[in-house]
C-alpha positions as CSV (number, residue, x, y, z in Angstrom):
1,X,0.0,0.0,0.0
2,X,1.5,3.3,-0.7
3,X,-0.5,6.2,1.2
4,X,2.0,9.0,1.5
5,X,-0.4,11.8,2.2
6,X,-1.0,10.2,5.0
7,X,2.4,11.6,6.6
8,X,0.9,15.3,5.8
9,X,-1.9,14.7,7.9
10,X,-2.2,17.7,10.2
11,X,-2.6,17.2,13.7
12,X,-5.7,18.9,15.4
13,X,-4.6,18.6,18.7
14,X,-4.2,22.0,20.7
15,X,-0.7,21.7,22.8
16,X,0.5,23.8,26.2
17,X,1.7,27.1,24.8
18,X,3.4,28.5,28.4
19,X,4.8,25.5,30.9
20,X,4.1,25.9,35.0
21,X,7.8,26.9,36.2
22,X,7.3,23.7,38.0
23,X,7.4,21.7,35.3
24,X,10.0,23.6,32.7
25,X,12.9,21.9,33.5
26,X,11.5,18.2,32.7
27,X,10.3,19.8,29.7
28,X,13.4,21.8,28.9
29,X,15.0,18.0,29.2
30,X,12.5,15.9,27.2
31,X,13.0,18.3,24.2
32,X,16.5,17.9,24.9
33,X,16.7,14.6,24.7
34,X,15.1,14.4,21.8
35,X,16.9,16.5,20.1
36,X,20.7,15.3,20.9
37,X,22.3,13.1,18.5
38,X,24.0,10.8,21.3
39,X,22.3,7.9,22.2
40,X,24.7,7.8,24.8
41,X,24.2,11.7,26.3
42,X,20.1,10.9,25.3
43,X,20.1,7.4,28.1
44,X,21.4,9.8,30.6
45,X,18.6,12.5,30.1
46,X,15.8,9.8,30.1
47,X,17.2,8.1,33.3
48,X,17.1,11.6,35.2
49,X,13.4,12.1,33.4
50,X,12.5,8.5,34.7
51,X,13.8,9.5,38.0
52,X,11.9,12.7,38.4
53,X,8.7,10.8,37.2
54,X,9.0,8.0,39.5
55,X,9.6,10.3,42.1
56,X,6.5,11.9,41.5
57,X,4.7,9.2,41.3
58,X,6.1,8.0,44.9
59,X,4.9,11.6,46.6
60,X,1.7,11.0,45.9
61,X,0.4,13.9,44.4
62,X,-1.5,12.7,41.1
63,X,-2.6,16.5,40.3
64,X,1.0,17.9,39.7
65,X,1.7,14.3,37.8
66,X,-1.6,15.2,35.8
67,X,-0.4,18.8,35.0
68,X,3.1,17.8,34.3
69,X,1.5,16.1,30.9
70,X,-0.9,18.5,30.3
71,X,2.0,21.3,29.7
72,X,3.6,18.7,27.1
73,X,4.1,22.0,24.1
74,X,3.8,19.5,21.5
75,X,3.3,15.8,20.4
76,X,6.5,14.4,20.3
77,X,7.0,15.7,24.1
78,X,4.0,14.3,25.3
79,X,4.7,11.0,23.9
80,X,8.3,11.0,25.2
81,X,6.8,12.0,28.4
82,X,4.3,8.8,27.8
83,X,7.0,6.7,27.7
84,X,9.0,7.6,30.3
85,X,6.3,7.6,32.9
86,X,5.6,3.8,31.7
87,X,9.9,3.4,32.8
88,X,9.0,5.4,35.7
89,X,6.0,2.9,37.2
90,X,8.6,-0.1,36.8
91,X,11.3,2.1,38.8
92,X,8.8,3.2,41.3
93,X,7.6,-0.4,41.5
94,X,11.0,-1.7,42.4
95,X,11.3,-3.0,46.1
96,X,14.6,-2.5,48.4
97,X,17.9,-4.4,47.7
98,X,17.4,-7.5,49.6
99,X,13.8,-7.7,49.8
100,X,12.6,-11.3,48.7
101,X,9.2,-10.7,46.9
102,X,8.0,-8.0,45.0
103,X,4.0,-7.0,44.7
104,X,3.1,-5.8,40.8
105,X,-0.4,-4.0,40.2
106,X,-1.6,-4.8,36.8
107,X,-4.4,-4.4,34.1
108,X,-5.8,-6.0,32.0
109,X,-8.2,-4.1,29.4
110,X,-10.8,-5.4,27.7
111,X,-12.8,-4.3,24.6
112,X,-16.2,-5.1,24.7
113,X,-19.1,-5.0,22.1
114,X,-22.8,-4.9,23.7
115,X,-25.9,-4.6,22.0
116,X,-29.4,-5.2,22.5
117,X,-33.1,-5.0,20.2
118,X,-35.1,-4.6,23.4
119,X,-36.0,-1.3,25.1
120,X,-36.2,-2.4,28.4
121,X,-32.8,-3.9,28.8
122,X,-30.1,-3.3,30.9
123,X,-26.6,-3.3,30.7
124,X,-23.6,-6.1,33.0
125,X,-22.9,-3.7,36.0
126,X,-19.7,-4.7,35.6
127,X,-19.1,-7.1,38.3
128,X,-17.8,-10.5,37.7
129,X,-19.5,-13.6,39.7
130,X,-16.7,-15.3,40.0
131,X,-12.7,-13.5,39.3
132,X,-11.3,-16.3,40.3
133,X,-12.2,-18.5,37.4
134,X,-11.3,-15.7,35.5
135,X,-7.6,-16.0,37.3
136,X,-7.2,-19.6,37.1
137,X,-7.5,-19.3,33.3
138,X,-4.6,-17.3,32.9
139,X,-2.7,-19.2,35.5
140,X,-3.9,-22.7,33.6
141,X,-2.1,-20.8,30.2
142,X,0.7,-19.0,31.9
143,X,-0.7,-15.8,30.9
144,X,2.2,-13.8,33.1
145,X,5.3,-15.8,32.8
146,X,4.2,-18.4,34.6
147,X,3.4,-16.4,37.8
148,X,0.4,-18.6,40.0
149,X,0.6,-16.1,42.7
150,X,-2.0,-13.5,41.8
151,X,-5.4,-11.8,42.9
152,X,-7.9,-10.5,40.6
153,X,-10.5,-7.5,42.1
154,X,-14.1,-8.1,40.7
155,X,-14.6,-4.7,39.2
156,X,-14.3,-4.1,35.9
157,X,-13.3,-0.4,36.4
158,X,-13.2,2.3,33.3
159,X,-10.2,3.9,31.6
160,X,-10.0,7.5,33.9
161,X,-9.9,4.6,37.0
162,X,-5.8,4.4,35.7
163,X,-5.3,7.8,34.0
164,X,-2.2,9.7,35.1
165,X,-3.9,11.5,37.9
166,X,-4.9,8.0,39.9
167,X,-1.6,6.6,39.2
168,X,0.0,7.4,42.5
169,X,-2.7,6.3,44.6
170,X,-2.2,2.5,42.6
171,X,1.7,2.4,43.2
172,X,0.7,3.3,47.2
173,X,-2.1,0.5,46.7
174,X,0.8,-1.9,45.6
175,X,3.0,-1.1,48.1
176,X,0.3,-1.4,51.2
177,X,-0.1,-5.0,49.5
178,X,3.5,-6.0,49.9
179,X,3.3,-4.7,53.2
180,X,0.0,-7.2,53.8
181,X,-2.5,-4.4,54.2
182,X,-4.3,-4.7,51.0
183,X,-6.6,-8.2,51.1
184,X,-9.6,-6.7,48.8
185,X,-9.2,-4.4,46.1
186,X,-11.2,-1.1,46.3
187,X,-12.1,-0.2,42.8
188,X,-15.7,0.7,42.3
189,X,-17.3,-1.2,38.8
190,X,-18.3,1.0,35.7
191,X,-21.6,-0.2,34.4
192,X,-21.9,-0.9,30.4
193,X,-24.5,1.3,29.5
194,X,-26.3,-0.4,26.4
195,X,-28.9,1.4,23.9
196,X,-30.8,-0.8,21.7
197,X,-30.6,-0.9,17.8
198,X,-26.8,-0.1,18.7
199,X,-23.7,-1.8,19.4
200,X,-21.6,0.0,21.8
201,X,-17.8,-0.1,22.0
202,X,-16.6,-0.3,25.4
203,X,-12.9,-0.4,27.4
204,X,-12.7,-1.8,30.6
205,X,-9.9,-2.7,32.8
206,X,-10.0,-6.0,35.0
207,X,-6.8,-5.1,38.1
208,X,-4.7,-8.0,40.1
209,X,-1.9,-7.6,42.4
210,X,1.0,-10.4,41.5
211,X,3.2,-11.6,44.2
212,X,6.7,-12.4,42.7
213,X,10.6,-12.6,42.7
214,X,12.1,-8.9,41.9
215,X,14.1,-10.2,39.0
216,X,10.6,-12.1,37.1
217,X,9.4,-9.9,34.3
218,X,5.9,-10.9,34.9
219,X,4.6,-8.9,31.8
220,X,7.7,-10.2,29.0
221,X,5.0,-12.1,26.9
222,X,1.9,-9.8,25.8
223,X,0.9,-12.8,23.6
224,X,-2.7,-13.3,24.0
225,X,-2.7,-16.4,21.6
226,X,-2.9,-19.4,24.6
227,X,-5.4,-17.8,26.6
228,X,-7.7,-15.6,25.2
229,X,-10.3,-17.1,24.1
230,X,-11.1,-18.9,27.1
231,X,-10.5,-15.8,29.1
232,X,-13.3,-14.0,26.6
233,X,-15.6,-16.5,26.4
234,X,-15.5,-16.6,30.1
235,X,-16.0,-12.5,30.6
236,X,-18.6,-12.9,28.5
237,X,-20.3,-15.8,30.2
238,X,-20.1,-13.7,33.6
239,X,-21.5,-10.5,32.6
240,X,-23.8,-11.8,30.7
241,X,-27.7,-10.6,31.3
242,X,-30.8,-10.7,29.2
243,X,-31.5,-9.7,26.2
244,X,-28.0,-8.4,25.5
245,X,-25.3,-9.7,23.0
246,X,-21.8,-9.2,24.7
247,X,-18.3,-10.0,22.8
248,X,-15.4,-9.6,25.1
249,X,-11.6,-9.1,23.3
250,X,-9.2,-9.2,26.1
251,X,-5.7,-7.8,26.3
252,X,-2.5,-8.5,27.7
253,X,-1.9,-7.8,31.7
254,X,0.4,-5.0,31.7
255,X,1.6,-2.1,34.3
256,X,-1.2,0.2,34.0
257,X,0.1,2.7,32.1
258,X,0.6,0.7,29.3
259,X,-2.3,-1.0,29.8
260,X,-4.3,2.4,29.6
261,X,-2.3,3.1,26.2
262,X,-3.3,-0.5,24.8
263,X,-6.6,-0.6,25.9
264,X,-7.5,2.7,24.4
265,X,-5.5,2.0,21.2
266,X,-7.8,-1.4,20.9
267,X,-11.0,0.0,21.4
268,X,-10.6,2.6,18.5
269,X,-9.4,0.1,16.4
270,X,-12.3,-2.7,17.1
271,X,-15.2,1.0,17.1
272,X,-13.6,1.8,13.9
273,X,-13.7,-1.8,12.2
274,X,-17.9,-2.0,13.3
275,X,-18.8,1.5,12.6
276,X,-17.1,0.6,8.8
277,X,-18.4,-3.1,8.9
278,X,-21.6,-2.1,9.2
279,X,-21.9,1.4,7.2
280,X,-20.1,-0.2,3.9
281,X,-22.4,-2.9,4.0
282,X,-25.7,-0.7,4.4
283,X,-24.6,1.0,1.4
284,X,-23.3,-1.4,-0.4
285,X,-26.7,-2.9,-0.4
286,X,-28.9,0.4,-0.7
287,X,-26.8,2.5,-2.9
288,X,-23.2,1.0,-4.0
289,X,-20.0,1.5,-3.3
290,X,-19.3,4.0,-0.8
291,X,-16.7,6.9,-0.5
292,X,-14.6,7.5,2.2
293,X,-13.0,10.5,3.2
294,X,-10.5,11.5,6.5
295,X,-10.4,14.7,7.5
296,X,-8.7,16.5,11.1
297,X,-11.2,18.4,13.6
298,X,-10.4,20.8,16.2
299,X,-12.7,19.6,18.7
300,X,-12.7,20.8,22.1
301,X,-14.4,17.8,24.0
302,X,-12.0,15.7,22.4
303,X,-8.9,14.0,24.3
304,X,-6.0,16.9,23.6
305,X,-8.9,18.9,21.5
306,X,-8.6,17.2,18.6
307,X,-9.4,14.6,16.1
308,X,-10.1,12.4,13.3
309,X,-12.8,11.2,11.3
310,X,-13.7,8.5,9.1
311,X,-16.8,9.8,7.0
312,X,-18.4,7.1,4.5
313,X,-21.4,8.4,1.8
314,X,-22.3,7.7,-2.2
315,X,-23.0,10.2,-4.9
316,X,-26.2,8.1,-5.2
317,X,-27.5,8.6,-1.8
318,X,-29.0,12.4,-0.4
319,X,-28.7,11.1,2.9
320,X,-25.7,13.3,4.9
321,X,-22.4,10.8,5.5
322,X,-22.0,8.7,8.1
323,X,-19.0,9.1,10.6
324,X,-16.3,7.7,12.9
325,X,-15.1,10.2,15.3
326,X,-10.8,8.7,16.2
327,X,-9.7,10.2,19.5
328,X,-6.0,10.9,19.3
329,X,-3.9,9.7,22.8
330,X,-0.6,11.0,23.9
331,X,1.3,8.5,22.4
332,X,-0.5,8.5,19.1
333,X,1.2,9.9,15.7
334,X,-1.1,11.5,13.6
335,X,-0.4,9.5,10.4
336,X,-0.1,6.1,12.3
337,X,-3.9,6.9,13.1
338,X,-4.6,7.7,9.7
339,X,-2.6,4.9,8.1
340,X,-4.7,2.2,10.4
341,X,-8.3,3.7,8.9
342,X,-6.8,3.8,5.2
343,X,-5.7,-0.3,5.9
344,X,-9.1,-1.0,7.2
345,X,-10.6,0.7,4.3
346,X,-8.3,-1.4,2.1
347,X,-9.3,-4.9,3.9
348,X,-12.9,-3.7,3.1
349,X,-11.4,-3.0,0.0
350,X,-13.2,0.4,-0.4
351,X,-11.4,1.8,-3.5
352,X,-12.4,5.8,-3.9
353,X,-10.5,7.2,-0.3
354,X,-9.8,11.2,0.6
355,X,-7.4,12.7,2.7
356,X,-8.4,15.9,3.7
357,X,-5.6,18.8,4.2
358,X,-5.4,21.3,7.1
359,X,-7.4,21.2,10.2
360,X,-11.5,21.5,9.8
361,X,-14.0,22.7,12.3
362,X,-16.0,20.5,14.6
363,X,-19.5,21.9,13.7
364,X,-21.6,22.4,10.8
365,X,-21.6,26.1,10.4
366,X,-25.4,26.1,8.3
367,X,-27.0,23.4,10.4
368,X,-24.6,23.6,14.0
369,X,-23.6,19.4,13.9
370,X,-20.8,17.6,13.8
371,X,-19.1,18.3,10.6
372,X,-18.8,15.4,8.1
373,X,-17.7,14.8,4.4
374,X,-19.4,13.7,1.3
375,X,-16.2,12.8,-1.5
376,X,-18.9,14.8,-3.9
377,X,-18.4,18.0,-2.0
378,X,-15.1,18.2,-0.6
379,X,-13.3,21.8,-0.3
380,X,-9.8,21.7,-3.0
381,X,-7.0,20.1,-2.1
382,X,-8.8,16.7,-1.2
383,X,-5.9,14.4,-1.7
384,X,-6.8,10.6,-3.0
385,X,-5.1,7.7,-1.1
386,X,-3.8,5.3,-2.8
387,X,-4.7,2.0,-2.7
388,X,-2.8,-1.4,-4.0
């Protein structure tokens, strides 16, 4: 596939303009270490950034953690900062020389797809019968290197439940459990809201504490390939209720930071793949084949204020086009984003695709909603993607 517009793709997210004087001189040394051609002087710039981080992480105080990202000035800072604070949970995490046993939090997220036809229905409250089963699957498969010695809370908990401002308050969770004090997890459940006639995309994060030696990467094999299946088809066994169709796509268990970062990365990709599953194939059967353009909002209820869409319509139909809105994470590259809807556009084999240049406006100026494109009416400059 060659798609090269796809690295022009602007990027509609708004970045921190004037840093806290708090937080300059991390910033002051991520760009730096992007920057410097030594790999050598770089390693010594991230380990004080991991430092700092971890540090931060230890005191406590999730706010100024929080703010330190927010005041990112631009994408590649914020995902260097991204990826330093995932180095910076593993530091933090690390017991004292000569302790025996170390005690790792970890999540595990979970994509799932509920539906239901039936008005009255409700949604899985998001509490598991029975955890355990769930845990003795992934012990039966050696789902974390082998580790046996691991809890699972009951609470399916939602994505802000590990987002940079709760982090410190998990790393102090883990530690009270090595110390013994921790024997139930408290992590409130996030219902799945259903609504019928649609099928809703949903992440969710099952947490366990793992007992093990300090040296045993617990998390080394993120290979879901043994396990989950069984692990699915048990999720969706246990929050199963009446009339509701539930499909559960686990993930790997991971620190949470990258397990926030996977999780979210998989639920765009599987909201994506049914929002264009299910729109080619309405018009495929109505109209023909469909357009598809991607275009860059400024959105200011958006993660970072900004993001994509994936509008599908045909000349044929009057009928507006339908849309995908693609939140853009920290750690996401614009054209990465892009490139994924292009490939799933490809596998749906959807010839007639638009890149859209520059950055376009979130609403409809004539009728005030969310702004969408037709391929028939697209301002100049619409650039075709190539397909092969």
């Amino acid at each position: 596939m060659s798609a090269s517009p796809l690295t022009e793709v602007a990027d509609p997210r708004v970045f921190a303009q004037d840093a806290d004087p708090v937080h300059a001189p991390l910033l002051e040394l991520a760009a730096a270490s992007l920057a410097v051609s030594s790999t050598a002087r770089a390693d010594d710039i991230d380990r004080i950034v991991v430092g700092s981080v971890a540090a931060q992480l230890r005191s406590g105080d999730g706010l100024l953690l929080s703010e330190l990202f927010s005041a990112a000035p631009s994408f590649p800072v914020a995902r260097y900062l991204w990826r330093r604070l995932i180095d910076a949970w593993r530091e933090a995490s690390k017991v004292a020389e000569g302790e025996g046993v170390a005690t790792m939090l970890f999540a595990m997220p979970a994509v799932i797809i509920a539906g239901t036809t039936s008005a009255s229905a409700q949604g899985p409250t998001g509490v598991l019968a029975d955890s355990e089963r769930i845990a003795m699957l992934l012990r039966e498969h050696h789902a974390l290197a082998g580790n046996k010695n691991f809890a699972l809370s009951n609470a399916l908990i939602a994505a802000d439940a590990l987002d940079i401002a709760r982090l410190p308050g998990l790393l102090a969770s883990q530690r009270r459990a090595l110390a013994g004090k921790v024997e139930i997890f408290d992590l409130p459940p996030t219902p799945l809201a259903v609504q019928r006639g649609h099928e809703g995309v949903h992440l969710r994060f099952l947490v366990g504490h793992a007992v093990s030696a300090p040296t045993v990467d617990i998390f080394a094999n993120a290979d879901t390939a043994r396990w989950g299946f069984p692990v699915a088809t048990e999720l969706a066994r246990q929050l199963g209720v009446a009339d509701v169709s539930l499909l559960a796509l686990p993930g790997p268990p991971l620190p949470p930071p990258a397990a926030l970062a996977q999780g979210r990365s998989a639920q765009r990709a599987v909201g994506a793949q049914l929002f264009a599953s299910n729109a080619i194939r309405r018009l495929r059967a109505s109209v023909g084949e469909p357009s598809a353009v991607i275009s860059a909002h400024a959105c200011p209820s958006a993660p970072g204020g900004g993001e994509l869409r994936l509008s599908l319509s045909s000349v044929f139909e009057s009928r507006d086009a339908e849309g995908f809105r693609c939140p853009l994470f920290p750690t996401d590259a614009v054209g990465d984003v892009a490139a994924m809807l292009v490939e799933l556009l490809r596998d749906c084999r959807v010839g007639d695709v638009r890149v859209l240049p520059g950055v376009q406006a979130d609403r409809d100026p004539t009728t005030g909603l969310t702004l969408l494109f037709k391929a028939d009416a697209l301002p100049a400059g619409a650039t075709p993607a190539q397909l092969h």
